[in-house]
N, C-alpha and C positions, 0 to 999 in steps of 0.2 A: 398549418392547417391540418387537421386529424381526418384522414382517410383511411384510417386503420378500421376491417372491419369491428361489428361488435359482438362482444361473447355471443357463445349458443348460450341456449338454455337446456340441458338435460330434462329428462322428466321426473316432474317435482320440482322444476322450478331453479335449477341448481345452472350458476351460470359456467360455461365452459370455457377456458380460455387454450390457445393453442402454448402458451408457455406461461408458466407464472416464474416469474424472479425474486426471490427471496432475500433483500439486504439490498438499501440502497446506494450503498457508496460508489464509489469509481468502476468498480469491477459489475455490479449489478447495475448499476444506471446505464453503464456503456454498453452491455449485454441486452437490455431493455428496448435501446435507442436502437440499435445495429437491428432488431428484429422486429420490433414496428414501424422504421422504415421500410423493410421489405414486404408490408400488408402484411402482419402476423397480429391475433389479436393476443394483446401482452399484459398479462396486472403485475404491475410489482407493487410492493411489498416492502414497508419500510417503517421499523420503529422511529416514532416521534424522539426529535430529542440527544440524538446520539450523534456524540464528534468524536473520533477515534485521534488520541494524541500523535502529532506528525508535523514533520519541523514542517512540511509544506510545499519541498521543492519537487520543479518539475522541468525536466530539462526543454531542449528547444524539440526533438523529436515527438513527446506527448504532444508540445500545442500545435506542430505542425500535423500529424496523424489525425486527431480529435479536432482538428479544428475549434482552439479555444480563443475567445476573442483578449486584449488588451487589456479590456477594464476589469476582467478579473483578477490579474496581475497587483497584485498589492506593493510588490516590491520588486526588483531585478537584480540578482547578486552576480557581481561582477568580479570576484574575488573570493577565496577562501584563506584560514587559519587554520594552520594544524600548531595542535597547543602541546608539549609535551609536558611527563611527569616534571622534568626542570623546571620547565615553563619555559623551552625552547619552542618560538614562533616561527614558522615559514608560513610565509604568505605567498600565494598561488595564482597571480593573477589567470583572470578565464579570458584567453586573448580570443578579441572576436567574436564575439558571442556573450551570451547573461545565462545562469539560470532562474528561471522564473519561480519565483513566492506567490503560494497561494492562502487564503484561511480557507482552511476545511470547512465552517461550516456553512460557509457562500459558496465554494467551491461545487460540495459533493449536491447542494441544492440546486444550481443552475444547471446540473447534469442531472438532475433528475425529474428537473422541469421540462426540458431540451426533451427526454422521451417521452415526455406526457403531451408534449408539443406536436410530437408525430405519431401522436397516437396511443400510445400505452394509457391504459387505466392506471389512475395511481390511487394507493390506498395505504392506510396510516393501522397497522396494526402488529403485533407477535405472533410468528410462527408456534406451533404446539405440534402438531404430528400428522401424519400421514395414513389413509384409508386406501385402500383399492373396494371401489364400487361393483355393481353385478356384470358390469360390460368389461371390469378390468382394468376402470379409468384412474387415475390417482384422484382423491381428496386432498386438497390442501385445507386442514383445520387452522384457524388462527383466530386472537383473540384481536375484535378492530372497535377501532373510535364510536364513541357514542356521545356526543355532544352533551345529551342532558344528563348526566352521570358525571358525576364529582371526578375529576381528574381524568376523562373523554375517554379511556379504555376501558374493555371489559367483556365486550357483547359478542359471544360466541358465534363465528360464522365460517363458511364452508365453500368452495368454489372447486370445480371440477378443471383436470389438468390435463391436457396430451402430454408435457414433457415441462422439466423444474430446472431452475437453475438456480444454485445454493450457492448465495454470496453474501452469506450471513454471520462473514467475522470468522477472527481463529476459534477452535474450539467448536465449529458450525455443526448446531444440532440440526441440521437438514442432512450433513453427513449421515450422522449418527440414527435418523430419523430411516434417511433412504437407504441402509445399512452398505453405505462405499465402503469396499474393505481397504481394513488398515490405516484408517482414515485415523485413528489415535496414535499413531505411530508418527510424532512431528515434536518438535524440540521447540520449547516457547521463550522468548525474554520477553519480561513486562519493561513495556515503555511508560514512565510517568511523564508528565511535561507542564509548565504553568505556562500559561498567556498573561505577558505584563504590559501595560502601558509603556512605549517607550519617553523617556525622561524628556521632559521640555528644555532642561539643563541636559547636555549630552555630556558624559563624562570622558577623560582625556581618554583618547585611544578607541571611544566610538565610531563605529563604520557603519551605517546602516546600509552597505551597498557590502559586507563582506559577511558570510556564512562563518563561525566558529567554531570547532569541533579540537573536544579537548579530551585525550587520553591519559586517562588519572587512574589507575587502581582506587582510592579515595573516590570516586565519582560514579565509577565500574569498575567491579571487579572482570569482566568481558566484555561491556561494549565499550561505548564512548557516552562523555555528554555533549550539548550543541546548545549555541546561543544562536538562533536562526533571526532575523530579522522580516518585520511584515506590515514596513511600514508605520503606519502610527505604533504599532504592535510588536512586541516578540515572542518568539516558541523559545523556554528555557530548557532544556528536558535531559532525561537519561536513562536508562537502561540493563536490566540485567536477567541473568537467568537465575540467579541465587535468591532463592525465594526469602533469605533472612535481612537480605541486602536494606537499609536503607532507600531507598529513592526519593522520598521528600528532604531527610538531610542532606542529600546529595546536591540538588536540587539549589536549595537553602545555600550549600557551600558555593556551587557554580552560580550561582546569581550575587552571590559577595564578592566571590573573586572578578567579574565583570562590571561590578558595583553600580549594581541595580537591585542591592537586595531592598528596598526601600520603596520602591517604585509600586504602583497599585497593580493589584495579581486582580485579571478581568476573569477567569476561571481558570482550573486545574481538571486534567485528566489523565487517566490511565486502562491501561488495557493489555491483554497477551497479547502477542507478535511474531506469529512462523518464523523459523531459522530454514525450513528446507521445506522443497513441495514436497506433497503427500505422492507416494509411490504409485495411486491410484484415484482419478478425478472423476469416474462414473460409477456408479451400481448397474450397469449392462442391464439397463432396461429403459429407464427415462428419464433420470436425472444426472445432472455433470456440476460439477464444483468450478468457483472462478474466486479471483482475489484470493483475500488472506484464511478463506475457506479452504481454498485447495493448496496454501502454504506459501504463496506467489512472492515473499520479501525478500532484498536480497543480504545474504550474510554480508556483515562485516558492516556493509553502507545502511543497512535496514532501509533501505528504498525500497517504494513498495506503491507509490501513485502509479507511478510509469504499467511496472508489470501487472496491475489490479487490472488497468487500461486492457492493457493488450492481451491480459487471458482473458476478460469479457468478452472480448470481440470476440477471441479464437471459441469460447465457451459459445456464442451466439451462431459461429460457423457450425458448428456442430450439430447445432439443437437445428438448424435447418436443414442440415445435411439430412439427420435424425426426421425430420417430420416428413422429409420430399418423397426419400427412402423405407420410411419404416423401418429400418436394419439397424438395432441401440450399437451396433458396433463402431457406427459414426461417431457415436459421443465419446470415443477412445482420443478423437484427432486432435480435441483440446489441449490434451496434456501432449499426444506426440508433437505435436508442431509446435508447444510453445516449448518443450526442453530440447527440440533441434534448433529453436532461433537462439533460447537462453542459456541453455543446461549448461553451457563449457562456463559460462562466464561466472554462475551458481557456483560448481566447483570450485572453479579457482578463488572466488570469495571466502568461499567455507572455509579453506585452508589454510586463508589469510587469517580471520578471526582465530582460529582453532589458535594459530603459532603465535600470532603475533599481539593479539590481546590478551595473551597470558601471565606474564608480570609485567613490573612498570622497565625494567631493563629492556625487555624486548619492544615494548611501547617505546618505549627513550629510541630506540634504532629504528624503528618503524619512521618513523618523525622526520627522524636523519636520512632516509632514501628520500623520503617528499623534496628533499632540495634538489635533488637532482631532476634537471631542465626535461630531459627522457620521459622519465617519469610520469612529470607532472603534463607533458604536450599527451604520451599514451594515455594517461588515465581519463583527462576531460574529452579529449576525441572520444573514448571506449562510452564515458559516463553520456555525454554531447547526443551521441550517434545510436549510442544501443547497440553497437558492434563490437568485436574485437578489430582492434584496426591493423590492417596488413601491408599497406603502401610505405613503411619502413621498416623492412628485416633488417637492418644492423642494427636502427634504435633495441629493436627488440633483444638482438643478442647483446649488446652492454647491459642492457637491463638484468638481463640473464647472469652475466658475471658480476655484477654489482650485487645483486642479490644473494647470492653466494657469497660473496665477501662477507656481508652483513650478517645470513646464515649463521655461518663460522667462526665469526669476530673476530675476521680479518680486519675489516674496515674500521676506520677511524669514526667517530661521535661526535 
């Protein structure tokens, strides 16, 4: 039921919303929802049309946090595959637990129905730029739906702002718009990915209950690619920061070697993808950044459902901290509380990537630690929980020395 009051109106007609949200994906829709729950009157804002490629997974702490329900759940993996350059397999069972598969574009819809359920305006159009009015107030300009207009956009329109929230994708010109400094200061890989029907004939070595992530220089020259499973469905996709790179052949190659290159492709996408948050997620006045706007993915795993989630909220805490207060200092507390919950475990990603998806030799020993039992119980608790997990310091110091082995090429392959 919508109890959310309704915009003012300025004079002339202009209606006023207490936040508008700009970008509707996980990071804007949950930013959305979090504040017209709390009676905020909320418009987001969201191009028609747009699925951002993303194998899809989301562990058990999103759907427990967000409260997601089962039927969105398209699949449950119960297992992963780390593939190496050899084409050495460890398989990983997730004891205890799944992570859940979602399709993006039922997924980021149902969260943005869900705010419009509690009240948020929701409206279908492109952001364009930013006014300050005679009182001070921001103009949000954007270009919105017109039904009787060939291809439903176009019709220049205007709505007056207390305070923005820019979660309008990497690259986010609402940064650029509400000039956040240093907002260009962010490191991108383009993710491409195809959506294929999965095969009525499953071929030998099909798992639709196992995640595959395969490190190939041939595939990526630094990330990985992924055969992700979605039920009827798969996400075949890959990655890179090498703007000359391939990624459709790649694509091509890791759907043959899975051997599904045959299989009917339901759509393709691609898109730039944060490697690091942005150093800065306000303009210290009335706008704060959330999702892959303010850089939220995380290296190495390029996960990035979870963190959109959870800097929306923090981005929603803020903006109300911001409106109760008036003091734009609040809107600082997005970024501080989400790199004291995140920031350690950002790092130690980055580092990972930086070292270890550097040639296919270090890929080949990257691979080679995944067997180890250690490893594999720290990494899914870490990936599970959204924590670093500490109820086993020995496991952690083997890890310690194992890794240095590896370092060094002490260790055996």
């Amino acid at each position: 039921m919508n109890n959310t009051p309704s915009p003012s109106h300025a004079p002339g007609g202009i209606e006023t919303f207490d936040v508008v949200v700009i970008g509707g994906g996980p990071a804007g829709a949950t930013a959305a929802d979090d504040l017209a729950r709390r009676g905020r009157s909320v418009l987001l804002l969201d191009r028609a049309g747009r699925v951002k490629p993303c194998g899809g997974a989301i562990p058990p702490r999103l759907i427990k946090d967000f409260a997601i329900p089962d039927a969105l759940l398209v699949a449950r993996a119960t297992s992963a595959r780390m593939i190496s350059p050899a084409d050495v397999k460890v398989d990983i069972p997730i004891e205890n637990g799944f992570v859940g598969m979602v399709d993006r574009a039922a997924f980021d819809e149902w969260l943005r129905e869900r705010a419009r359920e509690h009240g948020a305006a929701r409206r279908v159009g492109s952001f364009k730029s930013f006014a300050v009015d005679a009182d001070g107030a921001t103009l949000v300009h954007y270009l919105g739906r017109d039904s009787e207009r060939k291809g439903g956009e176009g019709v220049a329109a205007c709505v007056r702002a207390r305070s923005v929230i820019g979660a309008d994708g990497a690259r986010s010109l609402v940064a650029k718009e509400a000039k956040v400094p240093k907002a260009e200061r962010t490191r991108y890989v383009f993710a491409y990915h195809e959506i294929v029907r999965a095969p009525a004939i499953k071929p030998a070595g099909y798992d639709g209950s196992r995640c595959d992530v395969v490190y190939r220089g041939r595939l990526s020259p630094d990330f990985y690619g992924w055969v992700f499973p979605h039920g009827d469905t798969l996400s075949i996709g890959t990655g890179s920061a090498d703007r000359g790179f391939s990624l459709r052949g790649a694509v091509a190659e890791l759907r043959d070697a899975a051997q599904l290159g045959g299989t009917e492709t339901l759509r393709r996408e691609g898109a730039p993808i944060p490697m690091k948050p942005l150093p800065r997620w306000d303009n210290g006045r009335d706008t704060v950044l959330a999702g892959d706007a303010a850089g939220v993915v995380a290296p190495a795993s390029g996960e990035g459902i979870y963190y959109a989630m959870a800097g929306g909220r923090l981005a929603a805490d803020a903006v109300e901290a911001f409106l109760q207060s008036g003091d734009a200092r609040s809107l600082a507390l997005a970024r501080k509380r989400f790199m004291k919950a995140h920031g350690k475990v950002f790092w130690v990603l980055g580092i990972m990537q930086r070292f270890w998806y550097s040639s296919d030799r270090r890929r080949e020993r990257f691979v080679s630690i995944c067997k180890d039992k250690d490893v594999q119980q720290l990494t899914f608790d870490a990936y599970m929980n959204k924590e670093l997990v500490r109820k086993r310091p020995m496991a952690h110091v083997r890890i310690f020395f194992k890794d240095m082995a590896h370092l060094f090429g002490l260790a055996r392959v």
